[in-house]
C-alpha positions as CSV (number, residue, x, y, z in Angstrom):
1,X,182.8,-30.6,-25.6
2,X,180.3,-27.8,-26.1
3,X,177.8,-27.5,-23.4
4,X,175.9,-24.5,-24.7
5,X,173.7,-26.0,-26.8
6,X,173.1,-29.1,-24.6
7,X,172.3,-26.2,-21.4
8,X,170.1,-24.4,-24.2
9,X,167.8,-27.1,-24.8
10,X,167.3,-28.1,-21.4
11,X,166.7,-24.5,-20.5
12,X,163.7,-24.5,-23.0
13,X,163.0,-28.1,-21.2
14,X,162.7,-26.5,-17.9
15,X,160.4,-23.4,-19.0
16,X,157.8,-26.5,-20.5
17,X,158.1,-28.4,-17.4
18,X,157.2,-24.8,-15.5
19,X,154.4,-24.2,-17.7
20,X,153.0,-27.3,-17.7
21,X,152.9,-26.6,-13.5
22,X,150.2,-24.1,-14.2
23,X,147.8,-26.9,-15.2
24,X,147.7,-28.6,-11.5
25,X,148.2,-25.5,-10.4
26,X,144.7,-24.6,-11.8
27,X,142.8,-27.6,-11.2
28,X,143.7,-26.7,-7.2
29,X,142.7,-23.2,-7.3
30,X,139.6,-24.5,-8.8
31,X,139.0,-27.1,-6.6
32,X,139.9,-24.7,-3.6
33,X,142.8,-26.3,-2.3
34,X,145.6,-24.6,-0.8
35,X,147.9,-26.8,-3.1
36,X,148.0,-24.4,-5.3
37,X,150.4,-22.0,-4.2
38,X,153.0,-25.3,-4.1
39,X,152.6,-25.3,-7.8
40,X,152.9,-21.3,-8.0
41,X,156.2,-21.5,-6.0
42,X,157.4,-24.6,-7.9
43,X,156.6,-23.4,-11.3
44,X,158.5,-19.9,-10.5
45,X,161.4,-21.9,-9.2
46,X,161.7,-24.5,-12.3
47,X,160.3,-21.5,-14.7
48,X,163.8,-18.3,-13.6
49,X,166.2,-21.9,-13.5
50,X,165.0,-22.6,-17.2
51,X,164.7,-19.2,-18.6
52,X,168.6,-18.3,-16.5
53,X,170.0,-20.5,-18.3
54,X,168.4,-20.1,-21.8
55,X,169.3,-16.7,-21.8
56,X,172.6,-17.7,-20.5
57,X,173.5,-19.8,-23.3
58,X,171.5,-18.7,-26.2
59,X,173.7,-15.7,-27.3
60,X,176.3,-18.0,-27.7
61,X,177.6,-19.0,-30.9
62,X,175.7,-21.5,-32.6
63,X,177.1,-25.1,-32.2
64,X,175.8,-28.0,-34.0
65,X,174.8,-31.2,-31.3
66,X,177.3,-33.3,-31.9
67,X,177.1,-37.6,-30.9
68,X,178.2,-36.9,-27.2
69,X,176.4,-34.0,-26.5
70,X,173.1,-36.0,-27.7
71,X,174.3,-38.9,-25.3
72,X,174.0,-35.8,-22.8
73,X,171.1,-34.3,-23.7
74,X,169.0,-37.3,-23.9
75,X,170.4,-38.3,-19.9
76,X,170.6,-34.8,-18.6
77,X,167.1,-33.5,-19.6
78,X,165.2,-37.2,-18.0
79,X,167.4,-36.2,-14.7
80,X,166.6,-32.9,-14.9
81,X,162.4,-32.9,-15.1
82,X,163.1,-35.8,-12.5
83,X,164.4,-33.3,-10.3
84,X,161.9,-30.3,-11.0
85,X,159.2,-32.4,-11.4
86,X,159.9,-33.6,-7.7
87,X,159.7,-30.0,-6.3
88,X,155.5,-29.9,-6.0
89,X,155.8,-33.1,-3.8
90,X,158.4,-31.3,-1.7
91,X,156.4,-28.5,-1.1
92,X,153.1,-30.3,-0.6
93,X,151.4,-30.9,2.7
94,X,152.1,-34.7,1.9
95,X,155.1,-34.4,3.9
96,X,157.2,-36.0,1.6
97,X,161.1,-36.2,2.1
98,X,163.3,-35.5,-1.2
99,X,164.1,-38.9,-1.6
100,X,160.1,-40.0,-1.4
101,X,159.6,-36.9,-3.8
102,X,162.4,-37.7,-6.4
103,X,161.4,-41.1,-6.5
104,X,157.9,-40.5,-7.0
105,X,158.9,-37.9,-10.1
106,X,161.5,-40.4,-11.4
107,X,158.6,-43.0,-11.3
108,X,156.3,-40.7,-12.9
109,X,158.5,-39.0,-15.9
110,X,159.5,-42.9,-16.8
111,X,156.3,-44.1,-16.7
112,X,157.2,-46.6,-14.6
113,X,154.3,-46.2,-11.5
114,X,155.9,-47.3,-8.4
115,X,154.2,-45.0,-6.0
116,X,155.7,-44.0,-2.3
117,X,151.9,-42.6,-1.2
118,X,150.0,-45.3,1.1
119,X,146.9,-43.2,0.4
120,X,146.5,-41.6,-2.9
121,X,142.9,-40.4,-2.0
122,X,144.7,-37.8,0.9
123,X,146.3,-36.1,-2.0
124,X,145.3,-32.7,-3.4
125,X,143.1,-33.0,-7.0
126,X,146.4,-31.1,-8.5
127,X,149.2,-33.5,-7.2
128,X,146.9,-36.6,-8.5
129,X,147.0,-34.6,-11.9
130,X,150.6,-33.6,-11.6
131,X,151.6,-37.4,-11.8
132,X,149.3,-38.1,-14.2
133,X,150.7,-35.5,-16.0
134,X,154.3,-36.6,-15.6
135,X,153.3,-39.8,-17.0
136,X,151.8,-38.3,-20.0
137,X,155.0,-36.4,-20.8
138,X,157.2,-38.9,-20.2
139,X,154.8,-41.7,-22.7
140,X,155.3,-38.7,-25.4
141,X,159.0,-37.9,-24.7
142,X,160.2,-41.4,-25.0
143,X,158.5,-41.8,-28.3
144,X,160.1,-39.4,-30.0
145,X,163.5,-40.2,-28.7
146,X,163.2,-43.6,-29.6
147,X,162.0,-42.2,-32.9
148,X,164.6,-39.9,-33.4
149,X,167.2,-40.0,-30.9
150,X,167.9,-43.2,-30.2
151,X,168.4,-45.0,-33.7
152,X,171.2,-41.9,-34.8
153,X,172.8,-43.4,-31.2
154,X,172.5,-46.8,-32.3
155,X,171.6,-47.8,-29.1
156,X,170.4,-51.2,-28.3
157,X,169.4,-51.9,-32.1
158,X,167.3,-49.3,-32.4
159,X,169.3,-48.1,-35.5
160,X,166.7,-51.0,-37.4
161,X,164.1,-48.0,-37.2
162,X,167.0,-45.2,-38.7
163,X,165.8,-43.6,-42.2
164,X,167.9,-40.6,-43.9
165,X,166.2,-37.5,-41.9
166,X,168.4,-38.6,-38.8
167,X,171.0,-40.2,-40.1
168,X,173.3,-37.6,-38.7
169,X,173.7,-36.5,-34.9
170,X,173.3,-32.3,-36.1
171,X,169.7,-33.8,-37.5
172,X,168.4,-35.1,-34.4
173,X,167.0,-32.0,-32.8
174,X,165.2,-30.6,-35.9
175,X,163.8,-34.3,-36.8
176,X,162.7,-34.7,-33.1
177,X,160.6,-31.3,-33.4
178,X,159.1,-32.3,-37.1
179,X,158.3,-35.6,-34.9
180,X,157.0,-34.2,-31.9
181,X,154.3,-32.3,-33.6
182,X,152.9,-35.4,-35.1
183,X,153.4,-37.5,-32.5
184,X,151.8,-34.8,-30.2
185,X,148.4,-34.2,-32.3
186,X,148.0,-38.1,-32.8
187,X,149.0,-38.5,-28.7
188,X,146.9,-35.6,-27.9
189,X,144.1,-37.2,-29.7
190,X,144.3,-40.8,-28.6
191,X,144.2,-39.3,-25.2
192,X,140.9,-37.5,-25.4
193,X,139.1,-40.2,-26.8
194,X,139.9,-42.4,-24.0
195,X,139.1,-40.0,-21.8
196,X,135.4,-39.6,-23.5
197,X,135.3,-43.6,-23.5
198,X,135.8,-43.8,-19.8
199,X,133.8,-41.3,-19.1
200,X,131.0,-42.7,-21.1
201,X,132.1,-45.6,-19.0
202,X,130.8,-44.0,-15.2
203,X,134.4,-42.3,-14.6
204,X,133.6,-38.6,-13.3
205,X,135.8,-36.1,-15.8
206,X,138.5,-35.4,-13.1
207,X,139.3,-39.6,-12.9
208,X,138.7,-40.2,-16.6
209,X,141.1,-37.3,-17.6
210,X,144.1,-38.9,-15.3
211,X,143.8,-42.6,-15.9
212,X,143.0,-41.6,-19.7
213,X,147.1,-39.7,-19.8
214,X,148.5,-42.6,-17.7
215,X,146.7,-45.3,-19.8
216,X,148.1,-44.2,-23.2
217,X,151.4,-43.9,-21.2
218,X,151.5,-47.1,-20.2
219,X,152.4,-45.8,-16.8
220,X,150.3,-46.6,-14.4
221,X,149.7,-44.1,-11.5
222,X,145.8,-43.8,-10.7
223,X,143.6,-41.4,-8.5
224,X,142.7,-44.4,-6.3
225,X,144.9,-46.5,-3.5
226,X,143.4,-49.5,-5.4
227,X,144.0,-48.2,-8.5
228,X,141.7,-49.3,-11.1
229,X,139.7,-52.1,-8.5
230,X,138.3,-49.2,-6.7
231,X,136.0,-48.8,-9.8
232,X,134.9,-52.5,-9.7
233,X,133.9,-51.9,-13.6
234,X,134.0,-54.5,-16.6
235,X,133.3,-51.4,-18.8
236,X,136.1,-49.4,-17.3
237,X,139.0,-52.6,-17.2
238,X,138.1,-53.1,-21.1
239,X,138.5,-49.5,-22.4
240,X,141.8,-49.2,-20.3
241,X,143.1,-53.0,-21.8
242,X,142.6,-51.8,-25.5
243,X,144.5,-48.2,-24.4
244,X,147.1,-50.2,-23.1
245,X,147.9,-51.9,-25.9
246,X,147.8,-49.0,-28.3
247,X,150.1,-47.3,-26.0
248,X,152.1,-50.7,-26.8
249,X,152.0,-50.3,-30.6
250,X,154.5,-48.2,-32.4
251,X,153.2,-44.4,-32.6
252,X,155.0,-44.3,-36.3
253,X,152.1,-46.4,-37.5
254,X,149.7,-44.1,-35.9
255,X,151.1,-41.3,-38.0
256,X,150.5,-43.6,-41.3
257,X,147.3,-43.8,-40.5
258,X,146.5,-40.6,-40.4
259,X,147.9,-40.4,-43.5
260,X,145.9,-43.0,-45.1
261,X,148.6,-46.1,-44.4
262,X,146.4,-48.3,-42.6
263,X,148.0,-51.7,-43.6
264,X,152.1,-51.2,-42.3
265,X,150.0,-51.5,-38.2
266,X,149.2,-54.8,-39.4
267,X,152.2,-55.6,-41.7
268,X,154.9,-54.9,-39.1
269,X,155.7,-58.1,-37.5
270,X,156.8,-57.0,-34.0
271,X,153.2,-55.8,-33.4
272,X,152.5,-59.1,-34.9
273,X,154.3,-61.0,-32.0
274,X,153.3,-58.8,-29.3
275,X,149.5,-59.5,-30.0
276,X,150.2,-63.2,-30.2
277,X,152.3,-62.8,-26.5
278,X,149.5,-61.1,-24.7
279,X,147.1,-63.3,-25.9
280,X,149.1,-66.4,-25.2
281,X,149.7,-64.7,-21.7
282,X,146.2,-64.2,-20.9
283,X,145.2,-67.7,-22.4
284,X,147.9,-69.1,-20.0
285,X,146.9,-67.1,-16.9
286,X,142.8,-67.7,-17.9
287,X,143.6,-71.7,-17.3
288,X,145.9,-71.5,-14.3
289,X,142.8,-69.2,-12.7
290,X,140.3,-71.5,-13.7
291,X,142.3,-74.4,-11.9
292,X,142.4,-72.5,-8.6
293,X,138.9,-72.5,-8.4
294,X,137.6,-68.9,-10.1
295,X,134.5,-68.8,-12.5
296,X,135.4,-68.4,-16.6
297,X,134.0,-64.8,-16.5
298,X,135.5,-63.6,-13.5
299,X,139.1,-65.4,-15.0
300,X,138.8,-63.8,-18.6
301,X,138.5,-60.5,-16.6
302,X,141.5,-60.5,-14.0
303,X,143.7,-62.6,-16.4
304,X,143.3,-60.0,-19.3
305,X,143.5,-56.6,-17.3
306,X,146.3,-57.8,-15.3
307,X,148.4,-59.7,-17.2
308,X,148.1,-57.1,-20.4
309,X,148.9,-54.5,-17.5
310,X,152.4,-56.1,-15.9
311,X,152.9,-57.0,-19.5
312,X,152.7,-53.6,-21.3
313,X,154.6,-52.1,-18.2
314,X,151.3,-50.3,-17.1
315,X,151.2,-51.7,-13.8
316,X,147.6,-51.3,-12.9
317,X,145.6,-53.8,-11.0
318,X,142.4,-54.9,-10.3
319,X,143.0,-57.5,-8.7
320,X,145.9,-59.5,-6.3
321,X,148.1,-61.6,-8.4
322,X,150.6,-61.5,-5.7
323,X,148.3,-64.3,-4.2
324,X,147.4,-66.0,-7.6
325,X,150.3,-68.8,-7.3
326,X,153.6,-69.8,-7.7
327,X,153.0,-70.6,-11.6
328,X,151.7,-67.2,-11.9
329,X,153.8,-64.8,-10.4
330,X,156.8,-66.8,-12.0
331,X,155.1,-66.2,-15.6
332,X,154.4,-62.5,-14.2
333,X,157.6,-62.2,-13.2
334,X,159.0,-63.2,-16.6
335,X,156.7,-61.2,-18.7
336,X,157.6,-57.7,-16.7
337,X,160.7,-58.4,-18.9
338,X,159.0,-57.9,-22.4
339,X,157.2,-54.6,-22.8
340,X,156.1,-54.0,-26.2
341,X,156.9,-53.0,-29.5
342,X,159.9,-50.0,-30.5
343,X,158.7,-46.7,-30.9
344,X,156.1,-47.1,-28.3
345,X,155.2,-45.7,-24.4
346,X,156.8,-49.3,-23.5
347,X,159.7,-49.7,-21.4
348,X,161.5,-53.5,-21.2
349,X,163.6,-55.5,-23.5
350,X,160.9,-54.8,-26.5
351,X,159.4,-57.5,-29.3
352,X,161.6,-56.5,-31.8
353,X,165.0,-57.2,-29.6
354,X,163.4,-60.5,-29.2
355,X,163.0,-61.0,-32.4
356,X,166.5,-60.4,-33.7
357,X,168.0,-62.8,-31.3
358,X,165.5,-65.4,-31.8
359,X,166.5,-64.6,-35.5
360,X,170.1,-65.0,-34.5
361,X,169.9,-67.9,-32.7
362,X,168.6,-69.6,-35.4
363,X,170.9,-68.9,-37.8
364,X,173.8,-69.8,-35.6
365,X,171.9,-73.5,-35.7
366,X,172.0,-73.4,-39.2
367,X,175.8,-72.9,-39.5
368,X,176.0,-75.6,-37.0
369,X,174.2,-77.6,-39.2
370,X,175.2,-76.4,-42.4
371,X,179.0,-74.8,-41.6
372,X,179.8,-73.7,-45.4
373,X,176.5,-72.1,-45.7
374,X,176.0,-68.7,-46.3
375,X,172.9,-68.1,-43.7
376,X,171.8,-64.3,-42.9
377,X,169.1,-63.2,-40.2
378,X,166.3,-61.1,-41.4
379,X,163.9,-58.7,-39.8
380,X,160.2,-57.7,-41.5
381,X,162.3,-59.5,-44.9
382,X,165.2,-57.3,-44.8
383,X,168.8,-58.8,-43.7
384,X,170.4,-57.9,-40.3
385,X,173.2,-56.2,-40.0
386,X,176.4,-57.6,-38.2
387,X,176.5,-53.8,-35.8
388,X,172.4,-54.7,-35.4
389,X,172.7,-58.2,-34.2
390,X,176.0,-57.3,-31.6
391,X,173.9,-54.3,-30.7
392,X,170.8,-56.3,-29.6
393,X,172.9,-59.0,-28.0
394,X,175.1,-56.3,-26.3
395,X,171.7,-54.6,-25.0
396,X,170.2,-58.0,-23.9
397,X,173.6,-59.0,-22.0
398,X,173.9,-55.8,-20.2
399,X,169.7,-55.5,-19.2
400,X,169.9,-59.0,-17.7
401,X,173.3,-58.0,-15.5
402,X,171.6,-54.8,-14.7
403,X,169.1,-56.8,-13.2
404,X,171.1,-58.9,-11.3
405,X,173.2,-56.2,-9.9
406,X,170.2,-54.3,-8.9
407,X,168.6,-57.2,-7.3
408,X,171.8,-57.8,-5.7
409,X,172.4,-54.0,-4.2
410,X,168.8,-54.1,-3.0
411,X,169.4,-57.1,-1.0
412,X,172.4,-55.6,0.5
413,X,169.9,-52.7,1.2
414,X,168.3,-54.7,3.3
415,X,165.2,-56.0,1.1
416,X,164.2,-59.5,1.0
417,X,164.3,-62.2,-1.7
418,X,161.1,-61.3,-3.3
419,X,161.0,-58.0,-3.0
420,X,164.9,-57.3,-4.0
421,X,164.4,-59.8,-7.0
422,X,160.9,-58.0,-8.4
423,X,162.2,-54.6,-7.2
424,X,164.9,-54.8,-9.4
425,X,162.7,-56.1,-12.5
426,X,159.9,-53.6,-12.1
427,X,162.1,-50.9,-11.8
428,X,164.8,-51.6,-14.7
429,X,161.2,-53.0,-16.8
430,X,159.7,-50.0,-15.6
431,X,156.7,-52.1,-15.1
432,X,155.2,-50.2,-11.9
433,X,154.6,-52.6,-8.8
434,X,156.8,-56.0,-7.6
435,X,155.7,-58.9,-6.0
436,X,155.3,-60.1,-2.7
437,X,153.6,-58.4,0.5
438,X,155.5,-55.5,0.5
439,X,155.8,-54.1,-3.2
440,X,152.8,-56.4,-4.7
441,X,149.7,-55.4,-5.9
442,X,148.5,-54.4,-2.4
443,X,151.3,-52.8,-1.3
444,X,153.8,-49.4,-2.0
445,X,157.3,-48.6,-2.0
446,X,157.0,-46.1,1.4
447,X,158.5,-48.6,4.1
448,X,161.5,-49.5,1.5
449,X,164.9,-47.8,3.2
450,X,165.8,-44.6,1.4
451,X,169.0,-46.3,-0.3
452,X,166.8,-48.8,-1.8
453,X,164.3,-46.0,-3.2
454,X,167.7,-44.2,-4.7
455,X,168.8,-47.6,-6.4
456,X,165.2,-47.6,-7.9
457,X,165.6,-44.6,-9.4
458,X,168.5,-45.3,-11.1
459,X,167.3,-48.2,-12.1
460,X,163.9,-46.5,-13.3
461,X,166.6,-43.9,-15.5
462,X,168.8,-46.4,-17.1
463,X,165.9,-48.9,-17.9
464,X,163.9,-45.7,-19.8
465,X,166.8,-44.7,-21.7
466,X,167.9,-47.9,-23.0
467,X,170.7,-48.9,-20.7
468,X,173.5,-47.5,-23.6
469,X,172.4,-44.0,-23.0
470,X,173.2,-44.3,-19.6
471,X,176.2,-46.3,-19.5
472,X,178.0,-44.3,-22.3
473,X,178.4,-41.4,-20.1
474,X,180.0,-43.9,-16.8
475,X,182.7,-44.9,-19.3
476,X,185.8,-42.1,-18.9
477,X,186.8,-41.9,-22.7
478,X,183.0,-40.1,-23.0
479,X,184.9,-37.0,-21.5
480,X,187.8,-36.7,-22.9
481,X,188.5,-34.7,-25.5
C-alpha cells in the first residue's frame, strides 16, 4: 500500500486543524486570558507536524487513493484531529490528564458531547470555543464523508446515496472537495442565522456563537454546566429544537434548495419518517409527563427539547429525565439508537437503515406467505439491491454487538448496570450524556476510571465512522498485500 498520499492529506488535515487554533487563540487574547498562549503553543505543535509531513510526502510521485487507502484516510484523519485537537486541553490550566483531554477531543470532533469538566463555567472563553469548534468541524466533516466517502465504501448501505461522480475510490477526494465547498457555504450559513436567532433570543454573542456551531452539529457541548437550563428560556429551547432537527435532515437537500429544488426535502421519505418519530416521541413523552403530575405547558416544553435532543444525538438538556420514570428513560434509552436521516450531522443507526430492514422484513413475510412469488424491497420507489439489504443487516448486527460488548467491557471496568448499559449507547449512538446519577443529565464522565473513558472513545470513533470503517482495518487481510 501507498501511504504517501494518505500522509499527504492528513498533513493538509493537520495545518486546518492548526489554523483553525488561532480562532480560540484570539477570542483569549481578546478576552485577556492567559489561555492563549496554550493555543499559540498547540497550534505551532499541530501546524510543523502537518506541514513536516506534507512537505515530506508531496514531492512524491503521484498515487491515485485507492479502496484501502480511503478505509485509512477516513480512520486515520478522525484519530488524528482527536489527538491534536486534545493538545489545548493538555496545556490548559484545567489540569486535565491526556486521557480527560483525548476524551474530551474525541467527544468533541464526533459530536458526540460527553464532557469530563464538572464546571464548564471555570474554563477559559477560548477552550469553551475550542469545543464548540470541534463540534462544528466534525458536524461538517461527517457530512461530506457520508456524502462522498462512505457510499464508494459501501459501508453500512450507504452506497443507496452513490451517483456516478464517486462511483470510483480515485474520485473520492476531488468529489469530497467539490462537496465540501457547498456543503461549507450552506453549513456556514445555517450557522450564522442561528446564531442571529438566539441572539435575538437574549443569548450574549459569545454563547449564541457556540451553542449556534454545536446546535447545527447536533453535538451538544454548551458554555454552561447546565447546558441549555441555565438560560431558563422558551425562546432559546425552540430556536435550538428546530436547529436540531435541520442538523437532522440530509445537507444534500439543503444544496437543492439553494438551487431552486425545494420539493426532494419533502419528497424523500426518510426525512419523512424521522418527522413522524420525533413527533410520536414527544407525543409519547408529553402524556407520560402529564401523568406524573406536570402542567401541559411545562410538558410540551421538556418533552420536545429533550426528547428531540437524545433523539437527534444532540444531548442537550434542560431538564432531568434521568428522574422522569422508568417508562421514560426506557423509551430514552431506545430512541438514543435512532439518530436521524443519512447525509446528516447525525450519528446512530439512521431512518433510512430502518427503513430497509423494515422493508426487508416485510418482504420476507410475503415469501412466507406467498413462497413462488417474486417480492422485491423498495426504497423512495426504487428496488433494493441484494449487496444493500446484507449491507444494512450486516451494519445493524454488528452496531447492536458493539453495544453489547461495550456495555459488557465497561462493566468489567468497574461501572454499574446503568451507567455501563447507557455508557455504551451514548457513546456508540454518539448521543452525548447516559442515564442514571453518574452520567445522566446532571452528571459528567470525570469520576468514570480512565479505562472506561478509553473504551468510550473507541466507542465514540467506531460509532462516527459507521462501524465498517473501523472494523475493516482490525481484519489482517486489510494489510496484506
Amino acid at each position: 500500500m501507498q501511504f504517501s498520499p494518505v500522509l499527504n492529506i492528513l498533513g493538509v488535515l493537520a495545518t486546518i486543524l492548526a489554523a483553525a487554533m488561532l480562532i480560540p487563540m484570539g477570542v483569549d487574547l481578546y478576552a485577556g486570558s492567559d489561555d492563549w498562549q496554550v493555543f499559540a503553543l498547540s497550534a505551532l505543535l499541530t501546524g510543523f507536524v502537518g506541514v513536516s509531513v506534507w512537505l515530506a510526502t508531496n514531492q512524491r510521485d503521484a498515487h491515485g487513493l485507492g479502496l484501502r487507502q480511503a478505509f485509512l484516510l477516513t480512520n486515520g484523519s478522525w484519530v488524528m484531529i482527536g489527538i491534536f485537537g486534545a493538545l489545548p486541553f493538555v496545556f490548559s490550566e484545567l489540569d486535565l490528564s491526556f486521557t480527560d483531554s483525548v476524551f474530551e477531543s474525541v467527544s468533541g470532533i464526533t459530536t458526540t458531547g460527553s464532557t469530563i469538566l464538572v464546571e464548564i463555567e471555570q474554563a477559559s472563553p477560548g477552550i469553551l470555543i475550542w469545543r464548540a469548534l470541534l463540534q462544528w468541524l466534525g458536524g461538517v466533516g461527517i457530512v461530506v464523508m457520508a456524502m462522498a466517502v462512505l457510499p464508494m465504501l459501501s459501508v453500512g448501505g450507504m452506497q443507496l446515496f452513490r451517483t456516478e461522480s464517486y462511483e470510483r475510490a480515485e474520485n473520492v477526494v476531488p468529489r469530497a472537495t467539490q462537496l465540501a465547498g457547498g456543503i461549507g457555504l450552506v453549513y456556514t450559513g445555517l450557522t450564522a442565522l442561528w446564531a442571529v436567532m438566539l441572539g435575538l433570543a437574549g443569548m450574549d454573542m459569545f454563547d449564541a456563537v457556540a451553542h449556534s456551531m454545536t446546535t447545527l452539529a447536533t453535538g451538544g457541548y454548551s458554555t454552561r454546566t447546565a447546558s441549555i437550563g441555565a438560560f431558563d428560556s422558551v425562546a432559546v429551547e425552540w430556536i435550538i429544537i428546530t436547529g436540531m432537527i435541520v442538523g437532522s435532515l440530509p445537507f444534500a437537500h439543503y444544496l437543492a434548495m439553494v438551487r431552486g429544488g425545494w420539493r426532494s426535502l419533502l419528497n424523500d421519505p426518510q426525512v419523512r419518517w424521522f418527522l413522524i418519530l420525533a413527533v410520536g416521541l414527544v407525543l409519547l413523552l408529553i402524556w407520560h409527563l402529564m401523568q406524573t403530575g406536570l402542567g401541559f405547558g411545562e410538558a410540551v416544553r421538556q418533552a420536545s427539547f429533550n426528547g428531540v435532543s437524545i433523539m437527534t444525538g444532540t444531548g442537550y438538556v434542560s431538564a432531568n429525565f434521568s428522574a422522569w420514570g422508568g417508562f421514560a428513560t426506557t423509551i430514552l434509552l431506545i430512541v438514543m439508537f435512532i439518530g436521524g436521516c443519512g447525509g446528516s450531522t447525525t450519528c446512530g443507526i439512521k431512518v433510512f437503515r430502518l427503513q430497509v430492514l423494515a422493508s426487508t422484513a416485510k418482504v420476507q413475510i410475503s415469501r412466507l406467505l406467498r413462497p413462488h412469488a417474486v417480492v422485491l424491497a423498495y426504497y423512495n420507489k426504487r428496488p433494493v439491491s441484494v449487496e444493500v439489504m446484507d449491507s444494512v443487516m450486516g451494519f445493524f448486527y454488528l452496531f447492536i454487538l458493539g453495544f453489547v460488548l461495550i456495555a459488557i467491557m465497561l462493566g468489567m471496568a468497574g461501572l454499574d448496570f446503568v451507567t455501563a448499559l447507557s455508557g455504551a449507547a451514548t457513546s456508540i449512538s454518539n448521543v452525548g450524556p447516559g442515564l442514571g446519577e453518574v452520567i445522566g443529565a446532571d452528571g459528567n464522565f470525570s469520576t468514570l476510571p480512565d479505562s472506561a473513558k478509553w473504551i468510550m472513545s473507541f466507542a465514540m470513533l467506531l460509532g462516527r465512522l459507521e462501524i465498517f470503517t473501523v472494523l475493516v482495518m482490525l481484519n489482517p487481510a486489510f494489510w496484506q498485500r
